[in-house]
NUGU-586776 format. One record per atom (N, C-alpha, C): residue number from 0; residue in one letter; atom name; x, z, y. Coordinates in steps of 0.05 Angstrom, whole numbers, padded with zeros to 5 digits. Layout:
<sites>
+-----+------+------+--------+--------+--------+
| seq | type | atom |      u |      w |      v |
+-----+------+------+--------+--------+--------+
| NUM |    a |   CA |      X |      Z |      Y |
...
+-----+------+------+--------+--------+--------+
</sites>
This chain:
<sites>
+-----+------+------+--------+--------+--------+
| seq | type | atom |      u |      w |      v |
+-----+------+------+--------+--------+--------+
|   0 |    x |    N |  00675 | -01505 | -00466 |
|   0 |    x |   CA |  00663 | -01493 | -00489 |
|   0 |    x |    C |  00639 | -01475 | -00481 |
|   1 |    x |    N |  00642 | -01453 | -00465 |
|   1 |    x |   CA |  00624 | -01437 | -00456 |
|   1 |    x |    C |  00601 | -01452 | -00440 |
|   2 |    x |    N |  00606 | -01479 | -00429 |
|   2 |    x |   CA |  00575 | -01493 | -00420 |
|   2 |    x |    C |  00564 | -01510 | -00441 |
|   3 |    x |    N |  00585 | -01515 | -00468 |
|   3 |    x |   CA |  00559 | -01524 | -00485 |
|   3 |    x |    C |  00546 | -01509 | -00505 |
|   4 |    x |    N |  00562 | -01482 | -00500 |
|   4 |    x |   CA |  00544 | -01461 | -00508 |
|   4 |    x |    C |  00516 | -01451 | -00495 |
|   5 |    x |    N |  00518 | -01461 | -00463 |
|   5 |    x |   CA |  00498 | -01449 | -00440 |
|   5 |    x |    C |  00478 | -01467 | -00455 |
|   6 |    x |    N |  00483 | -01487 | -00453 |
|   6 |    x |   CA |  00465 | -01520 | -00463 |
|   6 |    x |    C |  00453 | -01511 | -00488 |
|   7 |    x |    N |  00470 | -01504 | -00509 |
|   7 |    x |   CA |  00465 | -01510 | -00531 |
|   7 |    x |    C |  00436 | -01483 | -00532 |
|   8 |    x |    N |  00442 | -01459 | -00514 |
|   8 |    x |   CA |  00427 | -01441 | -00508 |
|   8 |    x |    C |  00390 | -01451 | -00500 |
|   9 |    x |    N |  00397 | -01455 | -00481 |
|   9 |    x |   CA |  00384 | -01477 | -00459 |
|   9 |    x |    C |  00364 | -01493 | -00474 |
|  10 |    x |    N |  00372 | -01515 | -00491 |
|  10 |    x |   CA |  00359 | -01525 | -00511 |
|  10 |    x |    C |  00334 | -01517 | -00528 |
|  11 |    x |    N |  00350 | -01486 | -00538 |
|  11 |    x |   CA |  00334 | -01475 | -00562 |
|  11 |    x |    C |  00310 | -01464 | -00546 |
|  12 |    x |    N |  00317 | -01454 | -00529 |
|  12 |    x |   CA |  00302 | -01436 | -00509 |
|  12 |    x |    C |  00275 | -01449 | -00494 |
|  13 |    x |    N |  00286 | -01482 | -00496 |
|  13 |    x |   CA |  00264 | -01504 | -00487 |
|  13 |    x |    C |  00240 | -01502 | -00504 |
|  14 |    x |    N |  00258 | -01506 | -00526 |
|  14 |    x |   CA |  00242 | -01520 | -00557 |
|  14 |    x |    C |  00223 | -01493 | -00564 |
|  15 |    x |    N |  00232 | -01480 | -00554 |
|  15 |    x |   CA |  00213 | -01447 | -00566 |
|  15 |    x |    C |  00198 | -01442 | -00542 |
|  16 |    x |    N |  00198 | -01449 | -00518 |
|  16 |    x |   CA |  00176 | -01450 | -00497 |
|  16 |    x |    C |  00157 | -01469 | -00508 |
|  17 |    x |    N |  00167 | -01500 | -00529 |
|  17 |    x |   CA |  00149 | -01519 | -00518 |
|  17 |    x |    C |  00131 | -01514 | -00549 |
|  18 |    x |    N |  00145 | -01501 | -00565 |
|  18 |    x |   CA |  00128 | -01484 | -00598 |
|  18 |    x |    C |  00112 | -01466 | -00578 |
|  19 |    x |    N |  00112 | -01452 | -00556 |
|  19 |    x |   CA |  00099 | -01436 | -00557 |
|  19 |    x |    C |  00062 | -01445 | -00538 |
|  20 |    x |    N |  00074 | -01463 | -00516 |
|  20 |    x |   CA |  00062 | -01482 | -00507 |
|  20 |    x |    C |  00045 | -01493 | -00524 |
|  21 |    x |    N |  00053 | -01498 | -00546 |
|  21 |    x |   CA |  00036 | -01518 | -00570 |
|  21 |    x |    C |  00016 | -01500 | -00585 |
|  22 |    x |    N |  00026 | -01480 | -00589 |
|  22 |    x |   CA |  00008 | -01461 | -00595 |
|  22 |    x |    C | -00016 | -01447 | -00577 |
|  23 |    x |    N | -00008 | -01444 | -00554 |
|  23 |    x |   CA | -00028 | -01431 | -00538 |
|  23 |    x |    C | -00055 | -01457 | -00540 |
|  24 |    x |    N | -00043 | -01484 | -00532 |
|  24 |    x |   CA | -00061 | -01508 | -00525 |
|  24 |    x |    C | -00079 | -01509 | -00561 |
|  25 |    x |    N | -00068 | -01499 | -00581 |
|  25 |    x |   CA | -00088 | -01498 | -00596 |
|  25 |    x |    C | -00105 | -01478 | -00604 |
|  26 |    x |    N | -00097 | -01458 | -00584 |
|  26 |    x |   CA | -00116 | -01432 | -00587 |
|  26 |    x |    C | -00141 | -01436 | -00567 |
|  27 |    x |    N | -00138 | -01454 | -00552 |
|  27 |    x |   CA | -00148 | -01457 | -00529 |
|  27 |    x |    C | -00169 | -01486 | -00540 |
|  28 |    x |    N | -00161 | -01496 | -00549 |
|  28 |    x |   CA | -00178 | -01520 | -00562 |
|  28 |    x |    C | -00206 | -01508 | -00587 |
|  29 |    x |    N | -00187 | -01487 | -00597 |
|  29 |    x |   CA | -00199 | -01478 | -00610 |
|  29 |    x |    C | -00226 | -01454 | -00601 |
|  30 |    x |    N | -00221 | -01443 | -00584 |
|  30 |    x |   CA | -00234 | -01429 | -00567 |
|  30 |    x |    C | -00264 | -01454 | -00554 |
|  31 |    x |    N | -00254 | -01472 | -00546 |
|  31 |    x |   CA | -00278 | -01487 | -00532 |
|  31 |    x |    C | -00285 | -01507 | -00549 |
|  32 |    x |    N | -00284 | -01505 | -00576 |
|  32 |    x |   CA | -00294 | -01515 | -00601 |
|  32 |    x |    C | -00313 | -01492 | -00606 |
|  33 |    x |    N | -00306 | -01469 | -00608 |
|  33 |    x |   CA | -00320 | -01448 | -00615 |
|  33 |    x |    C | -00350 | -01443 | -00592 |
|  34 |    x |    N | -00340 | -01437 | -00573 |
|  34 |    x |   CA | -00359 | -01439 | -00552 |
|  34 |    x |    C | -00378 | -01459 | -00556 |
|  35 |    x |    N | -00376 | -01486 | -00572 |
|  35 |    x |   CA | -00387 | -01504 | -00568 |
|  35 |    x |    C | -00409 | -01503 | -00584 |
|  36 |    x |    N | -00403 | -01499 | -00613 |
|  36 |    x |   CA | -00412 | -01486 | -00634 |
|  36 |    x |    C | -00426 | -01476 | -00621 |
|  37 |    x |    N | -00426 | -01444 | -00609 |
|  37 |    x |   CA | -00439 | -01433 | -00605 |
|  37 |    x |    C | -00468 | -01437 | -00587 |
|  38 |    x |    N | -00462 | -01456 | -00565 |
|  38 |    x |   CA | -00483 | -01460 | -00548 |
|  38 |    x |    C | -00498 | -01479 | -00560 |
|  39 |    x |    N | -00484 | -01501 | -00580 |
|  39 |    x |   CA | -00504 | -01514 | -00603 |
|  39 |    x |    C | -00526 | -01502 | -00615 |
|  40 |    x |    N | -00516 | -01477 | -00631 |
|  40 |    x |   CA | -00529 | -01465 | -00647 |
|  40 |    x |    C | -00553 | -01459 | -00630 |
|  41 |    x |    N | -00552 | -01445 | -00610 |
|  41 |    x |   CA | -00564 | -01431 | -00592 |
|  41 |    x |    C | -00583 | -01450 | -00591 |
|  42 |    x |    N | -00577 | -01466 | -00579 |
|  42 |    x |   CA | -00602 | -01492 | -00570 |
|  42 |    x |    C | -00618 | -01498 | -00593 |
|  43 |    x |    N | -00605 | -01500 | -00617 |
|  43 |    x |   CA | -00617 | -01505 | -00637 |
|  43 |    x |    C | -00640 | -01486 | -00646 |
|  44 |    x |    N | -00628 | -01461 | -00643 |
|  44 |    x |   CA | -00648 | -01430 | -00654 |
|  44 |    x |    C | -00674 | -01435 | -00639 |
|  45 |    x |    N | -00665 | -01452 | -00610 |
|  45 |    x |   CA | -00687 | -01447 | -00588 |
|  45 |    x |    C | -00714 | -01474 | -00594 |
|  46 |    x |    N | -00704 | -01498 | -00605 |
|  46 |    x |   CA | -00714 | -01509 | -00610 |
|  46 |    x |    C | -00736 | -01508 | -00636 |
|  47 |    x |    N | -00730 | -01494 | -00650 |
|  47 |    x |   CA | -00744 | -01484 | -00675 |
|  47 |    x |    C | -00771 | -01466 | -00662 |
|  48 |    x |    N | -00760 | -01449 | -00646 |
|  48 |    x |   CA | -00782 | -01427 | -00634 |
|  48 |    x |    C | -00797 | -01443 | -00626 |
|  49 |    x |    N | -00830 | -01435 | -00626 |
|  49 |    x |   CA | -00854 | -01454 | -00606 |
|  49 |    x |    C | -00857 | -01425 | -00591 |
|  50 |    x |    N | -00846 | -01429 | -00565 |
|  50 |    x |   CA | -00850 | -01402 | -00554 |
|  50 |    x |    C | -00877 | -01403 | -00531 |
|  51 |    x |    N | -00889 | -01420 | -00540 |
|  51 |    x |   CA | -00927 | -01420 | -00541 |
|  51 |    x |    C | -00939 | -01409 | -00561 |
|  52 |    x |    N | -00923 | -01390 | -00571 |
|  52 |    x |   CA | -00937 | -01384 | -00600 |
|  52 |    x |    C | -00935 | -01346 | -00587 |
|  53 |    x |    N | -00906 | -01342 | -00572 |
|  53 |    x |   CA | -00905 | -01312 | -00566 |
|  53 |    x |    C | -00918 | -01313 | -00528 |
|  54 |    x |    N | -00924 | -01323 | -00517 |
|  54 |    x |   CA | -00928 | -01332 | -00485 |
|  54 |    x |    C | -00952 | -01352 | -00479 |
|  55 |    x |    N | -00965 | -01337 | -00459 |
|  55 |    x |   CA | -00987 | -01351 | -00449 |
|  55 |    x |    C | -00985 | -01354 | -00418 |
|  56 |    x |    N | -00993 | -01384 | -00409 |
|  56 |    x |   CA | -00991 | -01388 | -00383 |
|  56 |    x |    C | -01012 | -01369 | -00368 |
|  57 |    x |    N | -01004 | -01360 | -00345 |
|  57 |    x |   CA | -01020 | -01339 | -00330 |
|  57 |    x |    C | -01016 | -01302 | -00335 |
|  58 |    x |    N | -01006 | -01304 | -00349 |
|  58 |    x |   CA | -00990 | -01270 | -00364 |
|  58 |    x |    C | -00974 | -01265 | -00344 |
|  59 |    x |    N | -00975 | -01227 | -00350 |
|  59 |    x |   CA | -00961 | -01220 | -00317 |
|  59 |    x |    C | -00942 | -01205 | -00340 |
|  60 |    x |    N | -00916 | -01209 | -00332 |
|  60 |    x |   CA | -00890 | -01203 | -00358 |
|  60 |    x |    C | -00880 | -01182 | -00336 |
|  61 |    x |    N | -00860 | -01165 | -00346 |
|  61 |    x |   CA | -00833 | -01145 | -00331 |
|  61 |    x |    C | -00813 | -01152 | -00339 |
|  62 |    x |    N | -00793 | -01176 | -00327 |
|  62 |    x |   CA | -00772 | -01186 | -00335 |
|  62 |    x |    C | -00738 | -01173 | -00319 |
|  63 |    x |    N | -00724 | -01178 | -00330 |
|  63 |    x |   CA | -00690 | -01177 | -00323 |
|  63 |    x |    C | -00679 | -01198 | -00311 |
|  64 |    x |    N | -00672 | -01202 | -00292 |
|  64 |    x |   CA | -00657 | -01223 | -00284 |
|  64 |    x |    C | -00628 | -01227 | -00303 |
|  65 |    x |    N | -00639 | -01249 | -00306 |
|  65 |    x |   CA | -00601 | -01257 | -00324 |
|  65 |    x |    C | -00584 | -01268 | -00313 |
|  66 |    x |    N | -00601 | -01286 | -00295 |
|  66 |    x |   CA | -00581 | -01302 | -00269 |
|  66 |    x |    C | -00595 | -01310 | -00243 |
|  67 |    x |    N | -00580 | -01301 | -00217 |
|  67 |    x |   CA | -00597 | -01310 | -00192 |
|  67 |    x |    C | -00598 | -01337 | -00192 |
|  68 |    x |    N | -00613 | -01338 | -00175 |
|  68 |    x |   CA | -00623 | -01373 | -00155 |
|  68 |    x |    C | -00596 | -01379 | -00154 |
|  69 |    x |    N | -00588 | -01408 | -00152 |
|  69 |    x |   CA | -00566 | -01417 | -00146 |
|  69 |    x |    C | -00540 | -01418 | -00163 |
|  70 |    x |    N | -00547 | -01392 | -00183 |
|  70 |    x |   CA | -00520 | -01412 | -00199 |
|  70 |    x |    C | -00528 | -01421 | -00222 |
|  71 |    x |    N | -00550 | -01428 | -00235 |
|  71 |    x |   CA | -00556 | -01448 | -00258 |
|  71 |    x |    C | -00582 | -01471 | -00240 |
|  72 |    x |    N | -00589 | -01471 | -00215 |
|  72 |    x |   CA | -00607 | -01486 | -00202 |
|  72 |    x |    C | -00620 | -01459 | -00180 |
|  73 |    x |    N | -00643 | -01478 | -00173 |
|  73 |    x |   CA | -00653 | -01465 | -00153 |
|  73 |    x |    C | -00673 | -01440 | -00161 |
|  74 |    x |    N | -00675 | -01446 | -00182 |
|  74 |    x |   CA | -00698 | -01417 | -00200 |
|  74 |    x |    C | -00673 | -01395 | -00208 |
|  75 |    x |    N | -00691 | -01369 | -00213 |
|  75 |    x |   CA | -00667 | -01354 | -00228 |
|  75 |    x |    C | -00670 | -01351 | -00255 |
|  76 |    x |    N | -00655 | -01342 | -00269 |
|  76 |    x |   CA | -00660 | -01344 | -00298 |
|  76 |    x |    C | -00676 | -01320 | -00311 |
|  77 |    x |    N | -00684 | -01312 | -00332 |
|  77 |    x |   CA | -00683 | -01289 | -00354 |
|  77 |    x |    C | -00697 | -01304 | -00377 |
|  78 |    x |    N | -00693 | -01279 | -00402 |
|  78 |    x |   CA | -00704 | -01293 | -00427 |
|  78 |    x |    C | -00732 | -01276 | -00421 |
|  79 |    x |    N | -00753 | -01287 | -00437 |
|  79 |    x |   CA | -00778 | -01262 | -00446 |
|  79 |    x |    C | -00781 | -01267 | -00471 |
|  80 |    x |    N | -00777 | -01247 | -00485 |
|  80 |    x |   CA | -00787 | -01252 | -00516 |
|  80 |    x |    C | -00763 | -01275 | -00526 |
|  81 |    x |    N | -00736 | -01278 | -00520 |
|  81 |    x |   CA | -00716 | -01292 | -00530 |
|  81 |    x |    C | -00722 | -01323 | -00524 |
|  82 |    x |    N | -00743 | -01334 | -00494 |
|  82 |    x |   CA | -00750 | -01349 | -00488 |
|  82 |    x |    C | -00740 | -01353 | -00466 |
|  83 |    x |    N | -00726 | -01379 | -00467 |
|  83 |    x |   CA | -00713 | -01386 | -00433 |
|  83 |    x |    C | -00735 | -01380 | -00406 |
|  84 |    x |    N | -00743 | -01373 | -00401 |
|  84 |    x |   CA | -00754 | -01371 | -00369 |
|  84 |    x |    C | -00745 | -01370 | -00346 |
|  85 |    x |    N | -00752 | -01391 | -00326 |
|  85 |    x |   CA | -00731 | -01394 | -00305 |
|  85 |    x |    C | -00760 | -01392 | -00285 |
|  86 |    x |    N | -00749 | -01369 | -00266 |
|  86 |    x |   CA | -00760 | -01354 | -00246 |
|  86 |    x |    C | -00762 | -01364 | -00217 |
|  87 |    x |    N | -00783 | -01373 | -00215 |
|  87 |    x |   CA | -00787 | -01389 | -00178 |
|  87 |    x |    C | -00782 | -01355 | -00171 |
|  88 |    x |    N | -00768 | -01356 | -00146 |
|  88 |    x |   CA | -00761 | -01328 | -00133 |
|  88 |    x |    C | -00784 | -01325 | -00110 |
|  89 |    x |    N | -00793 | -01341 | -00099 |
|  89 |    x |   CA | -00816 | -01335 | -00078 |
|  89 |    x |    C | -00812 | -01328 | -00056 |
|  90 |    x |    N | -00777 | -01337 | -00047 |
|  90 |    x |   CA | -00770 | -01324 | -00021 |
|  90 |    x |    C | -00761 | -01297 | -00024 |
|  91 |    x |    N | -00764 | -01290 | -00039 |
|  91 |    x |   CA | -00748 | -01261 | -00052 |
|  91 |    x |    C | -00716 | -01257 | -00069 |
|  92 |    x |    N | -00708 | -01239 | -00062 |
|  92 |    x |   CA | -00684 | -01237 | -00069 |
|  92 |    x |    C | -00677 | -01226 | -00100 |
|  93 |    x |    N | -00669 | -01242 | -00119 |
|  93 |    x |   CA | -00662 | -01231 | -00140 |
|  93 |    x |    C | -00638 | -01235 | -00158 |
|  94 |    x |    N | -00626 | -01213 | -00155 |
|  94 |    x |   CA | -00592 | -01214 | -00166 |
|  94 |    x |    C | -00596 | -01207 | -00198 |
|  95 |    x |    N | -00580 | -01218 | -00207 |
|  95 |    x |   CA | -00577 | -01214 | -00228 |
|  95 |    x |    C | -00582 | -01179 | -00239 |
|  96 |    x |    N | -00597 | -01166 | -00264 |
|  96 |    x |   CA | -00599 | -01149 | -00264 |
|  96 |    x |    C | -00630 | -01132 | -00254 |
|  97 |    x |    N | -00632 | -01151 | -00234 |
|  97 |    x |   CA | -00660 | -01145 | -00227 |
|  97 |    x |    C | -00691 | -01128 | -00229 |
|  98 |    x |    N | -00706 | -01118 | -00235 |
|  98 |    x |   CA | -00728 | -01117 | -00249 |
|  98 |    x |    C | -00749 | -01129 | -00239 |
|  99 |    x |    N | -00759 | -01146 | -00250 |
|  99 |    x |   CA | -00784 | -01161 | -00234 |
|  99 |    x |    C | -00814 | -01165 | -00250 |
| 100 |    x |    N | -00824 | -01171 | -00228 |
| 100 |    x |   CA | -00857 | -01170 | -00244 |
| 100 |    x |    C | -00861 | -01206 | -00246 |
| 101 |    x |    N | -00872 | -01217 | -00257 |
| 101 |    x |   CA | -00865 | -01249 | -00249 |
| 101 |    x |    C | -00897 | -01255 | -00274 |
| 102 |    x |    N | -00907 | -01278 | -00255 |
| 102 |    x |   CA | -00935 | -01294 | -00269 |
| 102 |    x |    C | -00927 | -01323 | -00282 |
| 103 |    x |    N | -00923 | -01320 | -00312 |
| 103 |    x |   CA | -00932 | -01337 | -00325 |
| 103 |    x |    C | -00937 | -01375 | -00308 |
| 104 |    x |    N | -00927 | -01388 | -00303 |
| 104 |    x |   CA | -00942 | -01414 | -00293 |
| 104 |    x |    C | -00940 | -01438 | -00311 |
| 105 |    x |    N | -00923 | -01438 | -00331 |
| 105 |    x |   CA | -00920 | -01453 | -00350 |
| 105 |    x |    C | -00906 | -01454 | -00375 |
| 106 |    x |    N | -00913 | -01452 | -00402 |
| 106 |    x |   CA | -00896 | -01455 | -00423 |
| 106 |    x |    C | -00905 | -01469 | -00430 |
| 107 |    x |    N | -00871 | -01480 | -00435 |
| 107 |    x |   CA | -00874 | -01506 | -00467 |
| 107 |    x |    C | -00868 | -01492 | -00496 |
| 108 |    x |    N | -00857 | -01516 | -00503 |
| 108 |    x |   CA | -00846 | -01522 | -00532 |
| 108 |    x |    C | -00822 | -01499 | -00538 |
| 109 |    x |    N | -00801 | -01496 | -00515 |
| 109 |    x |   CA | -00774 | -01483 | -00522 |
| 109 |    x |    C | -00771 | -01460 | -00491 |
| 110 |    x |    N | -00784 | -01464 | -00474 |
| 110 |    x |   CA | -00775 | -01447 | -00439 |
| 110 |    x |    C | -00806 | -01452 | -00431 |
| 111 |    x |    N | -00791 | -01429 | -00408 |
| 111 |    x |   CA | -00828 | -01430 | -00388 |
| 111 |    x |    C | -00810 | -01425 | -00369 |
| 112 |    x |    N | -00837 | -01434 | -00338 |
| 112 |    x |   CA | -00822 | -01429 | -00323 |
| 112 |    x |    C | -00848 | -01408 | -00310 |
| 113 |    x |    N | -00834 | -01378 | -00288 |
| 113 |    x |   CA | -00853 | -01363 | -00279 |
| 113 |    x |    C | -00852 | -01356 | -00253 |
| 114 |    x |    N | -00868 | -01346 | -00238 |
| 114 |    x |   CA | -00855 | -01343 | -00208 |
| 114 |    x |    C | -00861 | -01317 | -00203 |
| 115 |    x |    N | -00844 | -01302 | -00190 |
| 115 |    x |   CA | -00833 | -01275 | -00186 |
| 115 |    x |    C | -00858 | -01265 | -00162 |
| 116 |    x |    N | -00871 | -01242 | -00176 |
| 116 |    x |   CA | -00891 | -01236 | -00152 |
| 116 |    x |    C | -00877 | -01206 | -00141 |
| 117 |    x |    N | -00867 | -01190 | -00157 |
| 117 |    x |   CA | -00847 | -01166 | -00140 |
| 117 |    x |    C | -00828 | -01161 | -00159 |
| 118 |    x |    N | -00811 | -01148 | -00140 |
| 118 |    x |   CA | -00786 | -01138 | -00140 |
| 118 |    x |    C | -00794 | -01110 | -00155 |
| 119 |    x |    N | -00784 | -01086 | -00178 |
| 119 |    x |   CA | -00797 | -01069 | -00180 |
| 119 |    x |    C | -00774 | -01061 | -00176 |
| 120 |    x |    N | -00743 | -01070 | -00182 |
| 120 |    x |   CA | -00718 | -01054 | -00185 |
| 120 |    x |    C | -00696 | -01072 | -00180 |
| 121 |    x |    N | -00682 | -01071 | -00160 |
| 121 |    x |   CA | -00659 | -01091 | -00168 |
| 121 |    x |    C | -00632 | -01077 | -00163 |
| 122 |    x |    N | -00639 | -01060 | -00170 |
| 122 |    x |   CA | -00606 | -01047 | -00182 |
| 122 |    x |    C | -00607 | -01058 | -00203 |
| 123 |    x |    N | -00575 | -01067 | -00221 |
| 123 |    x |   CA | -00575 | -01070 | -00249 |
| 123 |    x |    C | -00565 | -01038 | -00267 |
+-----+------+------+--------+--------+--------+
</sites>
């Protein structure tokens, strides 16, 4: 009697791990639905902007690093003016946080890309 009570224990105890299991996997689906959405939108906002309209090739900007060399490619990242710009580093070191002086070498339609002439701050 007392082990098909253990069992009968056992059981419930399964079935409420595997309710709970089921639940997490849809918070979690739900989460990288959301995310998804989100970086949609994003691309979308970006595509509307002609950010040849706020940026001119050859402009000397004071940008933030958003991301170093190496973990979105070999440039580093920041926005200017809510414009993707991805930063040739120039042999120079720039961590995320950064402050840099950087020249203009090309904008399009939605990003530009610039190349980093100094370092002014890279503490973040």
């Amino acid at each position: 009697m007392s082990s098909q009570i253990e069992h009968q224990d056992e059981q419930q105890r399964i079935a409420e791990l595997e309710q709970r299991v089921a639940t997490l996997e849809r918070l979690h689906d739900d989460q990288i639905l959301e995310w998804a959405r989100r970086k949609q939108q994003g691309h979308e906002e970006a595509k509307r902007r002609d950010a040849r309209e706020k940026l001119e090739t050859g402009e000397v900007r004071t940008i933030v690093i958003q991301s170093p060399p190496g973990e979105e490619g070999p440039d580093a990242f920041a926005k200017i003016e809510g414009v993707a710009t991805f930063v040739d580093p120039a042999g120079q070191d720039l961590p995320s946080g950064a402050t840099v002086q950087a020249k203009l070498t090309d904008v399009r339609e939605s990003s530009a890309n610039a190349i980093a002439l100094e370092v002014l701050d890279d503490q973040p």
